[in-house]
Each structure stands twice: as C-alpha cells, then as structure tokens.
C-alpha positions in Angstrom: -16.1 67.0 -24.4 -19.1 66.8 -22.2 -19.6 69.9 -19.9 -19.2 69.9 -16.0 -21.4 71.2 -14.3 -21.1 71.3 -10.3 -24.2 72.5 -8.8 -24.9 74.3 -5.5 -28.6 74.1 -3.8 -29.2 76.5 -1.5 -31.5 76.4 2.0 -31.7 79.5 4.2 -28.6 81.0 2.7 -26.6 77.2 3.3 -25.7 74.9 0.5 -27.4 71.7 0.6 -28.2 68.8 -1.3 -31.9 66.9 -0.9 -32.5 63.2 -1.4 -35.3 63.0 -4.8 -36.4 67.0 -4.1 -37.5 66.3 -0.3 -36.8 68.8 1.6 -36.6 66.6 5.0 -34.2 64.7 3.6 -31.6 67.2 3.9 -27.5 67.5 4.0 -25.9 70.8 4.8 -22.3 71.2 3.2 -21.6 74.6 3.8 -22.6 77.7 5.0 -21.0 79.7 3.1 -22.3 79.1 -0.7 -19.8 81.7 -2.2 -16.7 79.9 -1.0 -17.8 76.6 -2.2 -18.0 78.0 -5.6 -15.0 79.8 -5.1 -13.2 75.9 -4.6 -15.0 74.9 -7.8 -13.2 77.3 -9.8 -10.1 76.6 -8.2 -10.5 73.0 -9.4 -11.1 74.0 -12.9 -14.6 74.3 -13.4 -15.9 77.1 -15.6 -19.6 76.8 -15.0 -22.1 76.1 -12.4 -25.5 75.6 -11.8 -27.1 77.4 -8.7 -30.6 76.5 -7.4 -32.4 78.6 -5.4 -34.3 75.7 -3.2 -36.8 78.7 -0.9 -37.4 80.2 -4.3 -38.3 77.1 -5.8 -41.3 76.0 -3.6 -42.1 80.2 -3.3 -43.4 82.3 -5.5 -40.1 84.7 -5.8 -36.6 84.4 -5.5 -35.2 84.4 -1.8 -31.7 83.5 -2.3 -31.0 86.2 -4.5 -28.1 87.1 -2.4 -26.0 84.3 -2.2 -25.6 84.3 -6.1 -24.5 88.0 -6.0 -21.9 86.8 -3.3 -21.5 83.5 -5.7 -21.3 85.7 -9.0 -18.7 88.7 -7.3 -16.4 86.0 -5.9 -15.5 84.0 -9.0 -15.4 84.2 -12.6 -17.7 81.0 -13.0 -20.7 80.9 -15.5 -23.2 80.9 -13.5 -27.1 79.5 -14.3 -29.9 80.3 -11.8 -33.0 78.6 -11.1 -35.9 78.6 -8.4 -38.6 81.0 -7.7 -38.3 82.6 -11.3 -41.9 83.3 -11.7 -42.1 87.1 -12.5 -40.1 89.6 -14.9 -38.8 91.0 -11.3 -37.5 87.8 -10.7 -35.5 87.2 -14.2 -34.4 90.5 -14.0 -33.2 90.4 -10.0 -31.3 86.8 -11.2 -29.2 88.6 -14.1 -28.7 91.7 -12.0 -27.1 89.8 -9.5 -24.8 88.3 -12.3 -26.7 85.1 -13.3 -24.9 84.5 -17.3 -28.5 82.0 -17.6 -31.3 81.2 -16.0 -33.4 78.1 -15.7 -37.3 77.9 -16.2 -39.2 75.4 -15.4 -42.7 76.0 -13.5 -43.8 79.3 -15.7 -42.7 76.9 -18.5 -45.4 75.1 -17.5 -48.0 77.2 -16.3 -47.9 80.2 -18.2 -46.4 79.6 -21.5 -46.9 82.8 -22.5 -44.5 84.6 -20.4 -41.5 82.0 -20.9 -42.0 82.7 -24.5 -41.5 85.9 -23.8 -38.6 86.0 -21.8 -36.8 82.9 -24.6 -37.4 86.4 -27.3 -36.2 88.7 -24.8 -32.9 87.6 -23.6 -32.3 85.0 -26.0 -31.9 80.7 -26.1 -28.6 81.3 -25.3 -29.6 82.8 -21.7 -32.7 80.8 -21.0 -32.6 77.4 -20.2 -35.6 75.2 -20.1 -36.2 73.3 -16.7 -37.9 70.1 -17.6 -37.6 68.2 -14.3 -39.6 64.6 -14.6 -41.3 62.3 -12.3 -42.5 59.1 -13.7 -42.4 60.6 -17.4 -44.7 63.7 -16.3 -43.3 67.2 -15.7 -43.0 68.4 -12.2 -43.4 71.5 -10.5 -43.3 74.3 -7.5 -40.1 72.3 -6.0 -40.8 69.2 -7.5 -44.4 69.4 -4.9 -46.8 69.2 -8.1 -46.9 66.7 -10.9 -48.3 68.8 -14.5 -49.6 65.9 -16.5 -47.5 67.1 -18.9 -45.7 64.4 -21.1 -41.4 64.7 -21.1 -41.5 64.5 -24.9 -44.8 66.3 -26.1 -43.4 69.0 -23.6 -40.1 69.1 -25.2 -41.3 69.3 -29.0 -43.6 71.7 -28.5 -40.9 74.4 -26.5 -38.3 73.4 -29.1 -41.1 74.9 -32.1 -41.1 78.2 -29.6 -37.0 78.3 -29.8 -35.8 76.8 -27.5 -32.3 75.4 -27.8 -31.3 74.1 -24.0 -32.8 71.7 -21.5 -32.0 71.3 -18.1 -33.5 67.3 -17.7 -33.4 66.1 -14.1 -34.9 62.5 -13.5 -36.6 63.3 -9.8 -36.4 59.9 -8.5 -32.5 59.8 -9.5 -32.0 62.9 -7.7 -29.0 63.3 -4.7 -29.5 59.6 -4.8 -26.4 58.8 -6.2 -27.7 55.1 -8.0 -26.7 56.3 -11.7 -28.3 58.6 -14.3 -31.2 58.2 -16.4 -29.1 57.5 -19.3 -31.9 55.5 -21.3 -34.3 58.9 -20.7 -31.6 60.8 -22.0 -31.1 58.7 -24.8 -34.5 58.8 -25.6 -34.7 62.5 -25.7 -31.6 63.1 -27.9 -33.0 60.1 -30.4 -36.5 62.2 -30.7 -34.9 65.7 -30.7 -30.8 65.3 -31.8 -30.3 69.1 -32.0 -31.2 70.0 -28.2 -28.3 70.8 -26.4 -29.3 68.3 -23.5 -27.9 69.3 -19.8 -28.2 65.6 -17.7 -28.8 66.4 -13.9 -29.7 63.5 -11.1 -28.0 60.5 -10.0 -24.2 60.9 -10.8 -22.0 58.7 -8.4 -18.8 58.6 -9.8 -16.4 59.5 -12.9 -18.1 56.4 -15.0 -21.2 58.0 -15.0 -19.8 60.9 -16.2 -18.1 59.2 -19.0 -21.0 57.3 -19.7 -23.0 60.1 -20.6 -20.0 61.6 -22.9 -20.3 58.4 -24.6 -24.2 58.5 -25.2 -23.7 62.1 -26.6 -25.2 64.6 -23.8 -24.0 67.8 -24.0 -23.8 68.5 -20.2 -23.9 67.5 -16.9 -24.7 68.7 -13.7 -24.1 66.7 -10.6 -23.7 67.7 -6.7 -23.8 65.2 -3.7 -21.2 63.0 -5.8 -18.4 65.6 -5.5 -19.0 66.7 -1.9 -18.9 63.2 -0.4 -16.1 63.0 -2.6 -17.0 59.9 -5.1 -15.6 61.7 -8.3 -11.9 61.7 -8.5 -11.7 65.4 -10.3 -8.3 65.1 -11.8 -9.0 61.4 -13.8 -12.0 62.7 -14.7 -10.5 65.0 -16.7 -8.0 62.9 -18.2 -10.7 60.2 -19.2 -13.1 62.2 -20.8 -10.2 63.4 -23.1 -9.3 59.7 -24.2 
C-alpha cells in the first residue's frame, strides 16, 4: 500500500502551507506545529514530512526547534528538510530526532558533500529533494531554477546510491488541481527501482488512489487534509481494495 505522508511547513515557528512555493501566498493552520503532528498520529499516521520553510530560503536550519517539540511529542517517523546546507545542519536535524532528512539544494550545488553525507548515514536516512519547475531542478526555496534536467539529475544520483526521491511538481504545489501523475510515471518508467515519494497537488482520496494505482511508493500531501478534502477513514479502506 502506498505510504501517507502528511506534511507540515513551517513559518516563524507556525505551520503553514504556501500556494506553488510563494511565500506571499500564505495560510497559517496552526501555531502550534507539535500538536498538529500530535493529531496526525492520532489519526493513524506513522510518518511525516516536516519542512523547515526559513531554512529553506536561508543558509541554516531555523526551525530546528519545532521538530524537537514535533519529534518529543509523538512517535511519528519524521523526515526533515530546509536549510540543510552544512554537516552542522544534518547533524542539528537528527539530533533533534529527524529518522531522515531531505536534500535538495547541496544536491545540487555541491555534489560532493551530499555524497558524502548518502555514505555517511546511509540511503535509508537520506532522501533526495528533487523539486521541479518546468522539467528543471529548483532551488534555495524553490527562488532559483538549476538548469538541471529531472531525469539526467535522477540517473546520475541513483549511480552515487541513492535509493529515495522526494519529487514535488512546483507548479502543482498547495494548489490542490491534481498530481503530476504523468511526471511520476515517467520517472518510475526510466528508473523502476527508485522508491518514488509524490508531493504537490493532492485534492482528495482519488488522487491518492490514483497514484497507488500508477505504482508510487509514497505520498506526501498537506493543504488537502487541513481544509479537510480527504475523507481519512475511506481512504484507508480504498487503498486496501
């Protein structure tokens, strides 16, 4: 069964959710990150995916806080992205209970050092952050296009070890209009072993089924269950049909 993945953005300590990564098109949720998490888990999730929105368009991790208060109040597998750009920073995110982290600009612009951190804790701990805008890889919170080609990209990280990719289609983002399933097929049809995580665009429990059906391994989705568009309980039952 495809895995659920709730996420929670944070903003000056506050969850929020953006529309396509801009940061003045902005939705507060909560205040309190930790208890938000803290419903997840009572609803039966058993992972999350916590993003670290300062961080990201930073040059360290600011939020680092809020996922020790996320990580101490539940028992949730928790993956951390934004502002990763240093071994501080990796090791301040697992300190403060991260089980994974996400990498996505120092995959980018210093290849080196994600390779080196993929050997040191592991493909099972790092997670590649390959977040798209019209096929190109984007970067520093989604403010910088790379030039880098999705698939080229991919290949080459997969040759380094990588086993997992975090794949959000930017213009899909807290838009709530569907996700990219045909990118997602597309990357599964060139590289079938990847252990694909879907994120941008989920509206409702079809989506989610939809990408069960097309084979993706994860998916991470936000705005859809706090404006309350996925029914949690017939989710369940259809992705077990």
């Amino acid at each position: 069964m495809i895995e659920l993945i709730p996420a929670i953005d944070i903003i000056n300590g506050k969850c929020v959710r953006l529309t396509k990564g801009n940061y003045h098109q902005k939705t507060v949720y909560s205040d309190n990150p930790a208890e938000v998490a803290v419903q997840f888990e009572r609803m039966g999730f058993k992972r999350l995916h916590v993003v670290d929105l300062d961080g990201a368009r930073s040059e360290h991790i600011v939020n680092g806080n809020v996922l020790k208060a996320i990580t101490q109040a539940t028992h949730l597998v928790v993956d951390f992205g934004g502002g990763i750009k240093t071994d501080e920073d990796i090791a301040e995110a697992f300190d403060n209970g991260a089980s994974m982290v996400t990498v996505g600009s120092v995959a980018v612009t210093q290849k080196d050092l994600f390779t080196k951190w993929l050997h040191r804790y592991g493909p099972a701990r790092i997670i590649l952050g390959a977040d798209v805008r019209d096929g190109k890889i984007s970067v520093k919170g989604w403010k910088e296009d790379s030039g880098f080609s999705l698939l080229p990209f991919l290949n080459e990280y997969t040759k380094t070890g990588v086993r997992q990719v975090l794949c959000t289609d930017i213009s899909k983002d807290g838009t709530m209009k569907g996700p990219a399933i045909s990118l997602y097929k597309q990357i599964k049809a060139n590289l079938p072993n990847l252990h694909l995580i879907a994120s941008g665009g989920v509206s409702c429990n079809e989506d989610i089924v939809k990408l069960q059906q097309e084979g993706i391994e994860a998916a991470v989705f936000g705005k859809a269950i706090y404006e309350n568009k996925i029914d949690i309980d017939k989710l369940w039952d259809s992705l077990k049909e």
